[in-house]
C-alpha positions as CSV (number, residue, x, y, z in Angstrom):
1,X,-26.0,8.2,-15.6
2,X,-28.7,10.0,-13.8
3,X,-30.6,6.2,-13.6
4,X,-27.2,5.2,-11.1
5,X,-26.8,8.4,-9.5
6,X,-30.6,8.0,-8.6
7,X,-29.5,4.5,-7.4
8,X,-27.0,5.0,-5.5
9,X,-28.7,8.0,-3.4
10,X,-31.8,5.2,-2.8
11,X,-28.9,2.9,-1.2
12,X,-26.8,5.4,0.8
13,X,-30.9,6.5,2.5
14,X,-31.7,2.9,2.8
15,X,-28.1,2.2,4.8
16,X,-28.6,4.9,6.8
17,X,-31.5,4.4,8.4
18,X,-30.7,0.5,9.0
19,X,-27.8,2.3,10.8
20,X,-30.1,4.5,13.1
21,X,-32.0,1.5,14.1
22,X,-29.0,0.1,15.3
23,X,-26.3,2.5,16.6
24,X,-25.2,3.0,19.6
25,X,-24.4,6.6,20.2
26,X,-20.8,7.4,19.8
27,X,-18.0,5.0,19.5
28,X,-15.2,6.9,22.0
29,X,-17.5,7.9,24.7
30,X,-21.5,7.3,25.7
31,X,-21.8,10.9,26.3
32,X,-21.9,11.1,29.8
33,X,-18.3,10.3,31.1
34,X,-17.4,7.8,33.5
35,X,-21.4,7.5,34.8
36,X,-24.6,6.2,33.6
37,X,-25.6,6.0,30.4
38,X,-28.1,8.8,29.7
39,X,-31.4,8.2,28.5
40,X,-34.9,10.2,27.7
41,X,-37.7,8.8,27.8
42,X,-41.0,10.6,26.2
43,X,-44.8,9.6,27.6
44,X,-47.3,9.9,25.6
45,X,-49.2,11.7,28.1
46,X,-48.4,11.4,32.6
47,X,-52.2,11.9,32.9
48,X,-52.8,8.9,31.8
49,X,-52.2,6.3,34.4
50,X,-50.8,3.4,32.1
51,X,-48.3,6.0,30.7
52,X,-47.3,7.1,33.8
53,X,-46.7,3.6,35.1
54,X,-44.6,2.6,32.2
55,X,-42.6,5.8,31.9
56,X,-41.8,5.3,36.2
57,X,-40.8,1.3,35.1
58,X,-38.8,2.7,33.0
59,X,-36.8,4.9,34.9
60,X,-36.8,2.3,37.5
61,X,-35.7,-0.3,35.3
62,X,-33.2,1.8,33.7
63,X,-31.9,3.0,36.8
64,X,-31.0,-0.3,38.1
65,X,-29.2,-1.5,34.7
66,X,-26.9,1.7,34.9
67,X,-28.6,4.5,32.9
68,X,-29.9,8.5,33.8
69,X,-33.5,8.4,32.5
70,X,-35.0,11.8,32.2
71,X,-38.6,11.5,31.9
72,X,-40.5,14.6,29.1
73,X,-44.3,14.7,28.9
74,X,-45.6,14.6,25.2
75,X,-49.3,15.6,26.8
76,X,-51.2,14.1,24.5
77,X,-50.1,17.0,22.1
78,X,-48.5,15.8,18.5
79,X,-47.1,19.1,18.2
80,X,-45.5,18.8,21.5
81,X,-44.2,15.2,21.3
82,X,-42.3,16.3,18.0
83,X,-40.9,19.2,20.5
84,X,-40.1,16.9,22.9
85,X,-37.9,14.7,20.8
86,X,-35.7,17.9,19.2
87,X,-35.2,18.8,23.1
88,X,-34.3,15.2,24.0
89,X,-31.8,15.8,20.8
90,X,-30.7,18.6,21.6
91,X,-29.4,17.2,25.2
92,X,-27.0,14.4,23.6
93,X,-28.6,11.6,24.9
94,X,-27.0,8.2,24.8
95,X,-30.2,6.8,23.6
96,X,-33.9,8.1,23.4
97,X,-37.1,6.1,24.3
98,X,-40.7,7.0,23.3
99,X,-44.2,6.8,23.8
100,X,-45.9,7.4,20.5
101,X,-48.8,9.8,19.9
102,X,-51.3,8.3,16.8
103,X,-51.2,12.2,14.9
104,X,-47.7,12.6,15.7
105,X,-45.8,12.9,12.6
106,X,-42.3,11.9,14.0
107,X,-40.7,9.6,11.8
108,X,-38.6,12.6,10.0
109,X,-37.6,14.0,12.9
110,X,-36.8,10.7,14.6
111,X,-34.5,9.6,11.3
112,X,-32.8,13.5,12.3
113,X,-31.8,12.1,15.4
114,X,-30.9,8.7,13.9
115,X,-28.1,10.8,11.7
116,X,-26.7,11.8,14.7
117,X,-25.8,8.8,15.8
118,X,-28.7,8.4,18.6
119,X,-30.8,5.7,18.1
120,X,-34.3,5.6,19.5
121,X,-37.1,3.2,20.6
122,X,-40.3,3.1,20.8
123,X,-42.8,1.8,23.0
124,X,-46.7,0.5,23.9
125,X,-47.4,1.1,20.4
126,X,-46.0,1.3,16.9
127,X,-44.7,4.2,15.3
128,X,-48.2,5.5,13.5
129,X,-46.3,6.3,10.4
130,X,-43.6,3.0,10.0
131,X,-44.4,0.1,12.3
132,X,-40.6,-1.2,11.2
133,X,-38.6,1.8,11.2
134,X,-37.4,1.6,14.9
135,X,-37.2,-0.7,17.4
136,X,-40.0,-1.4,19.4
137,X,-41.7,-3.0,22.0
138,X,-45.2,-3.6,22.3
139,X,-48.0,-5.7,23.8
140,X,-50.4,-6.6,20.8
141,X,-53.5,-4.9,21.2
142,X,-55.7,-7.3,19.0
143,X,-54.9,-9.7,21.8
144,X,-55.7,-7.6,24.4
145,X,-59.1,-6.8,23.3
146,X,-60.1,-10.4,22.4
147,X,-58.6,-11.5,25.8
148,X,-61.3,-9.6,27.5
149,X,-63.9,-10.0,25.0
150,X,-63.3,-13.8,25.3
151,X,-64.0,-13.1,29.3
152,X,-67.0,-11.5,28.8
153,X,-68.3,-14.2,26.3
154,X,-67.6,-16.9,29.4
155,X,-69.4,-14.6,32.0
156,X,-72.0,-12.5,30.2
157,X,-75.8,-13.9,31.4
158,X,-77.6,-15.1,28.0
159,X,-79.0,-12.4,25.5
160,X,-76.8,-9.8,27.3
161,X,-77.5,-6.0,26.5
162,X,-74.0,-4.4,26.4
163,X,-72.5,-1.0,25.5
164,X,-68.9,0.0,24.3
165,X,-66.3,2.4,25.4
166,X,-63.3,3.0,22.6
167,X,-60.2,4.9,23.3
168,X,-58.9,7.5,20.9
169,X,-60.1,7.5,16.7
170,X,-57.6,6.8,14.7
171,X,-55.0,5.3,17.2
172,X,-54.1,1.4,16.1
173,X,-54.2,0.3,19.4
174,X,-58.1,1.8,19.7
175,X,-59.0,0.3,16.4
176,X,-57.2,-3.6,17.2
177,X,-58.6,-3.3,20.2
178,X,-62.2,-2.7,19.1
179,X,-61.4,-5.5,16.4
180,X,-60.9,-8.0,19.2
181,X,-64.2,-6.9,21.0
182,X,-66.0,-8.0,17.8
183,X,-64.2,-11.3,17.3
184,X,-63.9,-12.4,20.8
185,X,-67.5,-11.3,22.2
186,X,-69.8,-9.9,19.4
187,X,-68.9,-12.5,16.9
188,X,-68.6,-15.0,19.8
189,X,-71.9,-14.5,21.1
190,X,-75.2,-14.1,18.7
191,X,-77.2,-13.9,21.7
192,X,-75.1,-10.7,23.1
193,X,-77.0,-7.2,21.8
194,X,-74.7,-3.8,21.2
195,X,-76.5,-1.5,22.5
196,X,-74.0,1.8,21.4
197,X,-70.4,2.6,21.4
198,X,-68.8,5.7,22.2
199,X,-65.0,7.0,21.7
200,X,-64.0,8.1,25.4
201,X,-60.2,9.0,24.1
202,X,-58.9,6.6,27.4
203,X,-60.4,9.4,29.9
204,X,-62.3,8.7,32.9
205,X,-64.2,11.5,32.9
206,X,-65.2,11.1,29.5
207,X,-66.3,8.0,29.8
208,X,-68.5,8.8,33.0
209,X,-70.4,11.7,30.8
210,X,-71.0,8.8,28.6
211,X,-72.1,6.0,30.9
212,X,-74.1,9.2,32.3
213,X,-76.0,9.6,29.0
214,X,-76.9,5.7,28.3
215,X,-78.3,5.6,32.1
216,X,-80.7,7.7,31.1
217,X,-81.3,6.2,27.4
218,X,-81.3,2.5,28.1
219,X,-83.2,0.6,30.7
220,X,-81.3,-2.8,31.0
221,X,-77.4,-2.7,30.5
222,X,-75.7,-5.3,31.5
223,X,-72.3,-5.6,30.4
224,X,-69.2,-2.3,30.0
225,X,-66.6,-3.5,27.5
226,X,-63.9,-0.6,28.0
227,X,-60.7,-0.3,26.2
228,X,-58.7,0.5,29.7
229,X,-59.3,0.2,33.5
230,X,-59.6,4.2,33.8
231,X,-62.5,4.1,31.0
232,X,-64.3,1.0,33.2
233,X,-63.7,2.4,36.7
234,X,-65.2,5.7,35.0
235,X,-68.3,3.7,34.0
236,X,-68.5,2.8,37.6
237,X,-68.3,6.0,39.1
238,X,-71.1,7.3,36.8
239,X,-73.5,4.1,38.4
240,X,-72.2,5.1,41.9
241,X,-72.9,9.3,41.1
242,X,-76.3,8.5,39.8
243,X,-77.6,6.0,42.4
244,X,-78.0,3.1,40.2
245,X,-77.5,-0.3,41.2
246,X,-74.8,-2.0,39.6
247,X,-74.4,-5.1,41.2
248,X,-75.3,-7.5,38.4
249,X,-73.8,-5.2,35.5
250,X,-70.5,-6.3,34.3
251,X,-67.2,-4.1,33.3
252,X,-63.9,-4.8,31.8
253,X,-60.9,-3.2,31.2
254,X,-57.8,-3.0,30.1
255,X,-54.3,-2.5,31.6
256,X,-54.4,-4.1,34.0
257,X,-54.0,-0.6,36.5
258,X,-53.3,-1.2,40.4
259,X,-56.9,1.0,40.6
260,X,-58.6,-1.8,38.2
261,X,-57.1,-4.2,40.7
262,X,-58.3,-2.9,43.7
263,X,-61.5,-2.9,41.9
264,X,-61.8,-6.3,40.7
265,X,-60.9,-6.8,44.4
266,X,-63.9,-4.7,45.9
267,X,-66.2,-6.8,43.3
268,X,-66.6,-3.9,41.1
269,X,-64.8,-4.7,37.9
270,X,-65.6,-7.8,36.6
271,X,-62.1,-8.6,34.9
272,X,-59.4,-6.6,33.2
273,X,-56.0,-8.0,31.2
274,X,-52.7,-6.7,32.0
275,X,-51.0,-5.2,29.8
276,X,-47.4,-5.2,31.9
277,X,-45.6,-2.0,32.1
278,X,-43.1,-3.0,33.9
279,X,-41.9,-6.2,32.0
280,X,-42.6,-4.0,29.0
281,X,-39.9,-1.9,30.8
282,X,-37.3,-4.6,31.2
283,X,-37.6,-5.6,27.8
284,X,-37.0,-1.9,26.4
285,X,-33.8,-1.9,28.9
286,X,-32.5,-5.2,27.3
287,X,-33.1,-3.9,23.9
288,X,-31.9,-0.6,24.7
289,X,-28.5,-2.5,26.1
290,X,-28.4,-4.3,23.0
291,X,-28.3,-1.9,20.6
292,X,-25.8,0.1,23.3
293,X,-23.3,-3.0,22.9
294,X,-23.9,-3.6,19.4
295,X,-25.8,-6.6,19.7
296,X,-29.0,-5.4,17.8
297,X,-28.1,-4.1,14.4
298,X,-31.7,-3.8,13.2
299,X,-35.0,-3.2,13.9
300,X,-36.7,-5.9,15.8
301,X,-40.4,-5.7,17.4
302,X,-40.6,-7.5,21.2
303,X,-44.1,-8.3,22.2
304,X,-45.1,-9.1,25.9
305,X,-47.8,-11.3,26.8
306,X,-51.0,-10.3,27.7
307,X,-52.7,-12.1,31.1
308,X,-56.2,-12.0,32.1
309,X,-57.4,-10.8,35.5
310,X,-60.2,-11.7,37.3
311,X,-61.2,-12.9,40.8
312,X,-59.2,-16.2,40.6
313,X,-56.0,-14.5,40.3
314,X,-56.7,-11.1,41.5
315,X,-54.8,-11.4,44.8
316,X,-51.9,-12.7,42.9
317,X,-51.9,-9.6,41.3
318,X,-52.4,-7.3,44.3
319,X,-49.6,-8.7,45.3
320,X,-48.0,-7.7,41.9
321,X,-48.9,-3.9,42.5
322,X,-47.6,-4.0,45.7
323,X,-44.1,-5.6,45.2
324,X,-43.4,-2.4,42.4
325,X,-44.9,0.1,45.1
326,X,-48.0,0.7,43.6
327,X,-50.3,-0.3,46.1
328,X,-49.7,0.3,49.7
């Protein structure tokens, strides 16, 4: 008897969270009358400037396809992202959208909100704690990091010295990333020396204090593999602060950032990939609609492609940044 009973409780869990993944609110009424739908959307942190240009896509996106989004700032605080969510709760959203944080732990509170009948997406990266329990969309980060590492391979001058700027420990999309560098450059290239690696946690002024410390440790460097734009365009403040020529040294990004842009533009960055915020945008508003009409009953992952930048296509991409108002 217990043995069924036990059973039974595993089944009723197991069928409510398939049901969080794909409800749709409440059946009479959205929860915001006869206007848009409501949504909140939580960044991971509006310092950084790829959260900050995803969570504006979104609400631009949003607001074109007929929802509210009200945008909360996790600040690169755990504690505070779990915060964020009860308050986005709390305000009987339609639906809920977020940015995760890698030492969040969310996914309890997250199946809260699932029970009442809110369902929630995340995005830019998997939930840390269930990759599958929520809808998500992503770009892969593996293929972001061997995209670039694949660019350096084709450009880096034989028996390159080069040095390596991680994001934040422990975050998935640091450590794929940093798998890519290895399989699309180190392993690539025997010739191609590491010279160090440092975690920069995504900061630019972080990753300046460390380009500031190997300028005055090593005496040939010439290659910056960085695991975003704001980490590379650091690296090249810290040449410009400390009078160093770095004409024939070579950085790459990530993100593909109007800033790394206009860099790659100014023949500073060498090449970046985009990671598209604002497709990755339109795809959480299509998922978000499908789940809204039913549509999506489960838990599906969308990933976006990732696209290398360099000078061949760079005004192609200024162009880009421009047409979404991000470069004047």
């Amino acid at each position: 008897m217990k043995k069924i009973i036990s059973i039974c409780l595993l089944a009723g869990m197991c069928l409510g969270l398939l049901a969080g993944c794909g409800s749709k609110g409440n059946d009479s009424d959205s929860g915001s009358g006869e206007g848009n739908k409501k949504m909140v959307y939580i960044a991971q942190d509006m310092n950084d400037p790829f959260a900050s240009w995803l969570a504006n896509s979104v609400k631009a996106v949003g607001g074109e396809n007929g929802y509210d989004v009200s945008i909360m700032d996790g600040q690169a605080d755990g504690a505070k992202l779990v915060e964020m969510l009860e308050n986005a709760k709390n305000t009987s959203p339609d639906i809920i959208v977020m940015q995760p944080n890698p030492d969040a732990q969310v996914l309890r509170t997250i199946q809260d909100i699932q029970k009442n009948e809110i369902p929630v997406i995340v995005v830019n990266l998997p939930l840390p704690e269930d990759p599958e329990a929520v809808p998500t969309v992503i770009c892969d980060d593996y293929t972001l990091g061997y995209s670039i590492a694949q660019e350096a391979a084709e450009n880096l001058k034989e028996n390159a010295n080069v040095v390596i700027l991680n994001g934040i420990p422990g975050m998935s999309v640091t450590s794929e990333r940093r798998r890519g560098f290895q399989e699309g450059l180190l392993d690539a290239r025997e010739d191609v020396t590491l010279l160090d690696e440092l975690d920069a946690n995504f900061n630019k002024d972080e990753a300046m204090d460390a380009m500031d410390d190997w300028l005055q440790k090593f005496d040939q460097i010439d290659g910056v593999i960085c695991a975003s734009d704001g980490m590379a365009l650091g690296a090249i403040e810290s040449y410009k602060s400390n009078n160093k020529d770095f004409s024939e040294v070579q950085f790459y990004g990530i993100d593909g950032l109007a800033e790394g842009c206009l860099s790659i533009q100014a023949g500073e960055e060498k090449a970046t990939v985009l990671q598209d915020a604002m497709t990755m945008a339109e795809e959480t508003i299509k998922m978000a609609d499908g789940i809204m009409d039913g549509s999506i009953t489960d838990c599906p992952t969308v990933t976006i492609d990732a696209k290398v930048i360099n000078e061949d296509n760079i005004e192609e991409m200024i162009e880009f940044h421009k047409k979404n108002g991000l470069i004047e």
